[in-house]
VOGU-3710 file (C-alpha; in Angstrom, 3 decimals, decimal comma):
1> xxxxxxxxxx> -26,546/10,577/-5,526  -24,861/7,451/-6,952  -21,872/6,086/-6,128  -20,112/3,732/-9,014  -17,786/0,811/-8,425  -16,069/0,145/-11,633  -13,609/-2,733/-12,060  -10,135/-2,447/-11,380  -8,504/-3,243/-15,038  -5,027/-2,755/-13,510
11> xxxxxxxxxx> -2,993/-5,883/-14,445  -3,527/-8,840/-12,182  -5,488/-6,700/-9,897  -7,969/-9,002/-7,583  -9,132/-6,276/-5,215  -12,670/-4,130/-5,129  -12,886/-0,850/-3,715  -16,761/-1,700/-1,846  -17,312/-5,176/-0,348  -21,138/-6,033/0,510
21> xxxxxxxxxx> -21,163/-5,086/3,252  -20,101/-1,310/3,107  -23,119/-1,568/0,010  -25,728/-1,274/2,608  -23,298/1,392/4,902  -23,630/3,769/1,562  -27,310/2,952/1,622  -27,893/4,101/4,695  -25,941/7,272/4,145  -28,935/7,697/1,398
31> xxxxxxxxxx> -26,799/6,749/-1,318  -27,592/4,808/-4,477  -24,524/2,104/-5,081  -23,872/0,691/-8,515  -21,314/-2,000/-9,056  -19,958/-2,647/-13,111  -20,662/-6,604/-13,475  -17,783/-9,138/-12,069  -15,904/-6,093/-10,532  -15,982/-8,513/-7,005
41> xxxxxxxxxx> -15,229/-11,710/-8,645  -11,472/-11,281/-8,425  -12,195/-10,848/-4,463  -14,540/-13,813/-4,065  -17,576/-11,356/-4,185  -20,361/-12,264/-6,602  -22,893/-9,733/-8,152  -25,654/-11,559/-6,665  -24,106/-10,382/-3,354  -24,049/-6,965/-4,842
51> xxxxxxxxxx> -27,769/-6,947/-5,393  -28,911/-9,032/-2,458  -26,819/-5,362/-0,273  -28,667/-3,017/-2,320  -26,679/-2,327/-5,451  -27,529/-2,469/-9,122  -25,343/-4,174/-11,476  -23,705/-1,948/-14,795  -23,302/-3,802/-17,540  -19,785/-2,247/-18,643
61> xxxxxxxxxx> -17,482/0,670/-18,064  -19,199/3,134/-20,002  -22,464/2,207/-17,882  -21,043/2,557/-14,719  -18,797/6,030/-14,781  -21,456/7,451/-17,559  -24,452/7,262/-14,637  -22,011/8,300/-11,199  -22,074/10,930/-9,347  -18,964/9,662/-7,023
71> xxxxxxxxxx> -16,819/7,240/-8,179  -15,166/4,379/-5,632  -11,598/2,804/-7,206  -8,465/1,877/-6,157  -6,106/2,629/-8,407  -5,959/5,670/-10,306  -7,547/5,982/-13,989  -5,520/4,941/-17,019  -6,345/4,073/-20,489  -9,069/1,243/-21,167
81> xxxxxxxxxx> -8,187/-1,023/-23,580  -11,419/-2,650/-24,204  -13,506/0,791/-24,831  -10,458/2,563/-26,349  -11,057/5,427/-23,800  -9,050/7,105/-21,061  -11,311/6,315/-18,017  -10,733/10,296/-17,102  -12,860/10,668/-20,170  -15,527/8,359/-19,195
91> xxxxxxxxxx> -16,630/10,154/-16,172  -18,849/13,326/-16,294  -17,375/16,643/-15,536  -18,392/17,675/-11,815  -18,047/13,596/-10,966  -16,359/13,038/-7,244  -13,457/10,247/-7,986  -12,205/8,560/-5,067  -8,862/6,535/-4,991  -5,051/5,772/-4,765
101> xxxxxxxxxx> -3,789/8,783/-6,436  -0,308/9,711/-5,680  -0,507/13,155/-7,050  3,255/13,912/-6,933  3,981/11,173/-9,353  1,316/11,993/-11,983  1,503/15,588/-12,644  -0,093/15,218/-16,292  -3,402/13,037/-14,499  -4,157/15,269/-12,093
111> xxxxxxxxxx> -4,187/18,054/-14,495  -5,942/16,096/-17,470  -8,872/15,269/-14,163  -8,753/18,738/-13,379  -9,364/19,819/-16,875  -12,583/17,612/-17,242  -13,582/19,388/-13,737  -13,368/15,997/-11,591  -13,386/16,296/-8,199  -10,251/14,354/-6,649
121> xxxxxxxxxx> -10,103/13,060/-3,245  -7,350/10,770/-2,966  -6,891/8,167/-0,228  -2,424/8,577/-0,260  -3,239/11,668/0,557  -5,509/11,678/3,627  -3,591/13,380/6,764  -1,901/11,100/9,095  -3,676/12,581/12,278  -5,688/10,816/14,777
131> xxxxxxxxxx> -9,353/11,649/13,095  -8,374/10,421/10,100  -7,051/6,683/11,340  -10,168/5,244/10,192  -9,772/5,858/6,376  -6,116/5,438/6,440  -5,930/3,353/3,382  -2,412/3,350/2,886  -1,721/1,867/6,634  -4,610/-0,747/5,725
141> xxxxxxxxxx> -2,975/-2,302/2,854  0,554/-1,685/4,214  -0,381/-3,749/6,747  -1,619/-6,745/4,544  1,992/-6,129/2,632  3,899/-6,316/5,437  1,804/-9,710/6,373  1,933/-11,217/3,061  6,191/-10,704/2,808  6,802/-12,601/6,167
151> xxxxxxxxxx> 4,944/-15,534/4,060  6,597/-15,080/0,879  9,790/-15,205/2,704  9,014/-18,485/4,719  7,833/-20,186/1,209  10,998/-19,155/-0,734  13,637/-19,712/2,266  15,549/-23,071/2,481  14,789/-23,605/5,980  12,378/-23,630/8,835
161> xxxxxxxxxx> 11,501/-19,754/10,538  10,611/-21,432/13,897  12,981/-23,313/16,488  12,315/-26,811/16,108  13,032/-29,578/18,377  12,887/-32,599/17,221  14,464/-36,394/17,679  16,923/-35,449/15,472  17,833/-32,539/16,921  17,442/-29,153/17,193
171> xxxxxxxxxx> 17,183/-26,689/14,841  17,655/-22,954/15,536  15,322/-20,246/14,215  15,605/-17,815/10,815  17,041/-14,335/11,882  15,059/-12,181/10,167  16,200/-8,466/9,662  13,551/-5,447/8,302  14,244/-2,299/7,112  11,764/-0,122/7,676
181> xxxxxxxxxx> 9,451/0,364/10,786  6,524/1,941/9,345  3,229/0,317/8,935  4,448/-2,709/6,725  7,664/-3,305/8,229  6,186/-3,261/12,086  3,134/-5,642/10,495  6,136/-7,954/8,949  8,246/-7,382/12,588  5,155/-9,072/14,129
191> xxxxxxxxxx> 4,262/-11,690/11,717  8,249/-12,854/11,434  8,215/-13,455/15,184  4,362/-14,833/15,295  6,276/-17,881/12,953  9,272/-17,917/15,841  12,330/-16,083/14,320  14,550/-13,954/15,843  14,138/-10,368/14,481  15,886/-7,282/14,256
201> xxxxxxxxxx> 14,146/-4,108/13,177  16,134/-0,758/11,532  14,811/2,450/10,780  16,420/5,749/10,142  13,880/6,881/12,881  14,844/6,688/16,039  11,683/7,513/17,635  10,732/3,824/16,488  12,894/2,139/18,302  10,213/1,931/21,046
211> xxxxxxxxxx> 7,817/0,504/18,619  10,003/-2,000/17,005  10,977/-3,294/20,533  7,208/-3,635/22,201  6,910/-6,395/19,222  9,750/-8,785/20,502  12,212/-7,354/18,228  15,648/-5,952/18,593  16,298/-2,193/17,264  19,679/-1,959/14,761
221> xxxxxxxxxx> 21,190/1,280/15,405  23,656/3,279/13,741  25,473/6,551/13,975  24,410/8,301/10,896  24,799/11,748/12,256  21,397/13,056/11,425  19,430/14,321/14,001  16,022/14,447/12,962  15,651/12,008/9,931  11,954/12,518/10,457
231> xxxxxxxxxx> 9,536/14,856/8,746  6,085/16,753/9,772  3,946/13,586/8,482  5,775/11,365/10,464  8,014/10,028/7,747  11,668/9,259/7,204  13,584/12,067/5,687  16,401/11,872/2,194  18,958/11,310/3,761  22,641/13,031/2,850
241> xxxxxxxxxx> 24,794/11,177/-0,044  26,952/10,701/2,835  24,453/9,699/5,229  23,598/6,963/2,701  26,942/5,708/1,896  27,394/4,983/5,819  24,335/3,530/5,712  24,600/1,178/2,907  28,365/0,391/4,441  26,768/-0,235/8,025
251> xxxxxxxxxx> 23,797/-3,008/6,763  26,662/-4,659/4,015  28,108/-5,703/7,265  25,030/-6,415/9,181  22,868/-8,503/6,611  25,336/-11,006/6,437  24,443/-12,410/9,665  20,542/-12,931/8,700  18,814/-15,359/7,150  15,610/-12,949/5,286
261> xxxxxxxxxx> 15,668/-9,349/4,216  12,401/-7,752/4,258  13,160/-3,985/2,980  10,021/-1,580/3,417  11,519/2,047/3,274  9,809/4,510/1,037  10,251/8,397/0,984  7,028/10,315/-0,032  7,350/11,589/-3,522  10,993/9,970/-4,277
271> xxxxxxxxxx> 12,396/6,751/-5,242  12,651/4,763/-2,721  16,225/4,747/-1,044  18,955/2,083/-1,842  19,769/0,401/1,187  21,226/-3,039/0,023  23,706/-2,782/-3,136  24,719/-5,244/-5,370  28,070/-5,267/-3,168  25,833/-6,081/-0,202
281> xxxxxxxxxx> 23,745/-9,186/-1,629  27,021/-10,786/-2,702  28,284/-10,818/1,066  25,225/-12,496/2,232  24,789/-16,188/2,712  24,258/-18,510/-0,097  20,190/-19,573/0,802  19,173/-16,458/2,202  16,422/-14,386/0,859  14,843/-10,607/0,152
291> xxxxxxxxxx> 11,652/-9,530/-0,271  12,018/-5,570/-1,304  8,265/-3,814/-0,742  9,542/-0,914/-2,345  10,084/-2,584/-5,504  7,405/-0,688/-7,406  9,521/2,858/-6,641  12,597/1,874/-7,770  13,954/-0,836/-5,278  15,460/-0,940/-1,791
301> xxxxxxxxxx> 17,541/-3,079/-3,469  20,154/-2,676/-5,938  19,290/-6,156/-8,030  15,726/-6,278/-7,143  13,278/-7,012/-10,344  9,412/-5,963/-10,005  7,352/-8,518/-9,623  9,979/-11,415/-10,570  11,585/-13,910/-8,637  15,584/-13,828/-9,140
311> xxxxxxxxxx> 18,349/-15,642/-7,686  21,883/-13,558/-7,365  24,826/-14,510/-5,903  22,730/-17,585/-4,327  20,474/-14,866/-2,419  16,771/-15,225/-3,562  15,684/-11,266/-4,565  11,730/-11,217/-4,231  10,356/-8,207/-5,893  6,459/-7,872/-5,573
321> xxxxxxxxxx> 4,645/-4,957/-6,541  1,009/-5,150/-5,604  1,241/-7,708/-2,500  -2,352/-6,504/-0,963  -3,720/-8,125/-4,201  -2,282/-11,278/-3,590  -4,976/-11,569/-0,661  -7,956/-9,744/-1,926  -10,919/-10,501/0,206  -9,234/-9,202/3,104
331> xxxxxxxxxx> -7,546/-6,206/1,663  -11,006/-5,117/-0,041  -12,424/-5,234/3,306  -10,148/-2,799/4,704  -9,940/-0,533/1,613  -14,114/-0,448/1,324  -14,347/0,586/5,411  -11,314/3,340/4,784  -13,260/4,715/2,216  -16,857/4,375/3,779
341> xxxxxxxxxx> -15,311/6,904/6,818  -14,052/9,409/3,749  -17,798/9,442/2,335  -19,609/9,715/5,600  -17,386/12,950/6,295  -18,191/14,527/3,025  -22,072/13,114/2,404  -24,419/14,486/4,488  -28,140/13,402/4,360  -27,338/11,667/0,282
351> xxxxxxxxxx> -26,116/14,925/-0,885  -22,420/15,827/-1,083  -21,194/17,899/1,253  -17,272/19,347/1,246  -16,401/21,041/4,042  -12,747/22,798/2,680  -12,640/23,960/6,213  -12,176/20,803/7,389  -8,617/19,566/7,710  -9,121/15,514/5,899
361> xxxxxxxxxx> -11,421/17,145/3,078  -8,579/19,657/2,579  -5,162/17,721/3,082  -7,040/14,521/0,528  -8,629/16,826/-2,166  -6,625/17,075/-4,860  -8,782/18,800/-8,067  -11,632/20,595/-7,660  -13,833/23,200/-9,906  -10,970/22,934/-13,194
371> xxxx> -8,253/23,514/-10,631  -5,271/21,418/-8,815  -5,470/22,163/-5,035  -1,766/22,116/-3,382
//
């Protein structure tokens, strides 16, 4: 069987869904790897390093997904502009795609994949239990996120993160407040107070409180009057409308005491919740600064802008949309091992092997034989 690593023609994507070094992994699982030419480059990853690991270089698209048998991506298929074709239409019918799916969202994809018989496995959907930590793709790049917003924050804020002490005095540290304490907002917790600022962590969650304080931060509470605001999969629940409107009141009053913003709260399937109105960012102080990580779902922000810069009310409003990108080597890395767990559970001896039985293979398979799988 071949596997096919096409290039990601998302917009200022730099990522690769297999690295190198995963090329000789799928080797030794007895698979054949092909790689569509300069689909590392974006990473740092040459083609020569392809073909040194074992893999054969496709000239084009239509090369790669016309000879695969599985196909390795991270984002999900869309129209290519340079062939003119869907690239749902450039894979055979029986092919095993692989990648970021978000089947919820894109009703008329899965069902156009399921109608040319693809075979979906995608990596949002993989269980959250303990088996399946190892190919948990969405806490991989979550984590780079949460990373990668700590920095963005530092660069754009007008002063230091860090106590300083110096001849002319001393200058006290950023606070730093994040909403969210899932895998990007615990990863940002940690890097905020690696760089020395004081940091609060808030989550609808109680149960997280635990988490947020083993990382040196202090847990924001408030008295929502939900009970469990947590669901089966381990994430937060919609709240009530009049859950939220406490909620937005409670952090109007809170954010004006901090110096960065770092929102992270998504709900599966929804858009993400409004935590910080317009109302809000005008209260905080002049210099300050947001990153919103749910910008791509609607914003946990009121003003936020994908991917633009934008100063309101003298608060900088960051509002990136594909942050793992922004550090590509690294974030390939993790994406290629999370997916090199997923194919050693479902290849067995180079032939493919998918065990419906088995709780990952069920929970992440999407389309299979002509049909959408619940």
């Amino acid at each position: 069987m071949k596997v096919g690593i096409p290039k990601e023609i998302t917009p200022n994507e730099r990522r690769v869904a297999v690295v190198p070094d995963v090329v000789v992994a799928l080797r030794k699982l007895g698979l054949d790897v092909s790689v569509e030419a300069s689909a590392g480059a974006g990473a740092f990853f040459a083609d020569d390093d392809y073909t040194k690991a074992g893999a054969t270089i496709a000239a084009d698209a239509a090369q790669l997904y016309g000879g695969a048998d599985i196909v390795l991506k991270i984002h999900r298929p869309q129209e290519n502009k340079a062939l003119g074709k869907h690239e749902a239409d450039l894979m055979r019918p029986g092919t095993v795609l692989i990648s970021f799916l978000y089947a919820a969202t894109n009703p008329d994809l899965i069902k156009r994949l399921a109608e040319r018989k693809i075979t979906c496995l995608s990596m949002d959907a993989v269980p959250r239990i303990s088996r399946a930590q190892s190919m948990d793709a969405l806490s991989s790049q979550a984590n780079v996120a949460g990373y990668k917003a700590v920095v963005l924050a530092a660069t754009s804020l007008a002063k230091f993160l860090p106590m300083m002490t110096t001849a002319a005095g001393t200058i006290r540290p950023a606070k730093v407040l994040v909403l969210g304490a899932g895998v990007a907002g615990l990863q940002a917790i940690a890097t905020a107070r690696r760089l020395g600022s004081v940091v609060w962590g808030y989550d609808v969650r109680a149960v997280v409180k635990e988490q947020v304080e083993s990382l040196g931060a202090k847990f924001l509470e408030f008295d929502l009057g939900v009970k469990d605001a947590q669901d089966k999969g381990g994430y937060a629940k919609e709240l009530s409308e009049d859950a939220k409107r406490k909620q937005q009141q409670m952090l109007a009053e809170k954010t004006k005491e901090f110096d960065v913003v770092i929102t992270t709260a998504l709900i599966p399937g929804k858009p993400a919740p409004r935590l910080i109105t317009k109302e809000t960012v005008a209260g905080m102080k002049p210099g300050s600064v947001i990153v919103d990580l749910a910008a791509e779902n609607g914003g946990n922000c009121e003003l936020t802008e994908p991917d633009k810069e934008v100063v309101k009310h003298g608060v900088t409003i960051i509002g990136p949309t594909n942050l793992p990108s922004s550090l590509p080597m690294h974030a390939s890395q993790l994406y290629a091992r999370n997916a090199l767990e997923l194919l050693k559970l479902i290849v067995k001896d180079g032939k493919l092997n998918l065990d419906f039985n088995d709780e990952i293979v069920k929970g992440a398979c999407v389309t299979h034989d002509g049909s959408k799988r619940s």
